[in-house]
C-alpha positions in Angstrom: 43.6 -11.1 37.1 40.9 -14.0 37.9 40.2 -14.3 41.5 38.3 -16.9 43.5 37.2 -15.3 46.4 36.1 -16.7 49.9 32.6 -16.6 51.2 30.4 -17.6 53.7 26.5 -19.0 52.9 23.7 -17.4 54.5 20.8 -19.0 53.1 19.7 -20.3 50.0 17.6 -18.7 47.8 16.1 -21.5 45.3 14.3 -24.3 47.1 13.4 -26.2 43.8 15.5 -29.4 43.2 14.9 -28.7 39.5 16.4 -25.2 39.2 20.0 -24.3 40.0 21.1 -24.5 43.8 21.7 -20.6 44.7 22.3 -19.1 47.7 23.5 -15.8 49.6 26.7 -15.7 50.4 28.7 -12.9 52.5 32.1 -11.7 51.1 33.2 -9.6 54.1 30.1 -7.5 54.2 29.0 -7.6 51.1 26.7 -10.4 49.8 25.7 -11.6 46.6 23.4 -14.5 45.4 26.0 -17.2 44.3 25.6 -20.4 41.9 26.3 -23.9 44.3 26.0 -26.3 41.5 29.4 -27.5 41.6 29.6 -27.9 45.1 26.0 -30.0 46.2 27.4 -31.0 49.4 27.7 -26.7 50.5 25.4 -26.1 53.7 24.4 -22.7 55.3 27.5 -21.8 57.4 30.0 -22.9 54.7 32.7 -21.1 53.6 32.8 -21.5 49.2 35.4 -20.1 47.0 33.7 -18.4 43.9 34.7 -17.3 40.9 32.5 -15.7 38.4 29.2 -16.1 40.7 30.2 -19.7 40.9 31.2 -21.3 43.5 33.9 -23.7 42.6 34.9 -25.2 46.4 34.5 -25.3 50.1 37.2 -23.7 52.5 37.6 -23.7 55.8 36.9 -20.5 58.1 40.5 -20.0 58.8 41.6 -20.1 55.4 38.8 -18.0 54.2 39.5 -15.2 56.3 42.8 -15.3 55.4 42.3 -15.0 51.9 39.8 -12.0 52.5 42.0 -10.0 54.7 45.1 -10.7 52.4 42.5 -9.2 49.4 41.3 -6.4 51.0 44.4 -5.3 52.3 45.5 -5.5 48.0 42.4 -3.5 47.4 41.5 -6.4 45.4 37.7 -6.7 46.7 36.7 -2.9 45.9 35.3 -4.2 42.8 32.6 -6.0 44.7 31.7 -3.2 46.4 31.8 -0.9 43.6 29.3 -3.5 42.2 27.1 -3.6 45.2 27.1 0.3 45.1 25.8 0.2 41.3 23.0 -2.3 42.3 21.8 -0.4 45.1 21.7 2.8 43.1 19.3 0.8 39.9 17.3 -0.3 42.8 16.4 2.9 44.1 15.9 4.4 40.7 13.8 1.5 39.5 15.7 0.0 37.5 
């Protein structure tokens, strides 16, 4: 199944106007650098809906958390965790 999931930005990450517009964003505890390019007008604060490390809209906080408490409770954001798990385990082996 393809899911857009809800996030909120933390800070951005690229500062060059050439380069891609990246930022942090926290999925419920667990944060990931995220592609803005499709949504320019995305501030720190914001919630984004992103799919494939792309965010693809703005939502509102209500509706964001919404979305995140209906996915967690399908078990539907374990995979970002499992992924976050993996990272921090190559980062601590050097990888």
């Amino acid at each position: 199944m393809c899911l857009a999931v809800p996030g909120k930005i933390e800070h951005f990450v690229a500062d060059d106007p050439e380069a891609m517009k990246m930022a942090k964003v926290d999925f419920g505890g667990i944060k990931k650098v995220i592609n803005l390019d499709l949504v320019p007008e995305a501030d720190v604060g914001d919630f984004v809906l992103v799919h494939v490390g792309i965010a693809i809209s703005k939502v509102d906080e209500e509706e964001a958390q919404r979305t995140l408490n209906f996915l967690e409770g399908m078990g539907e954001l374990d995979e970002l965790k499992i992924d976050e798990i993996l990272l921090k385990e190559r980062k601590s082996e050097g990888l």
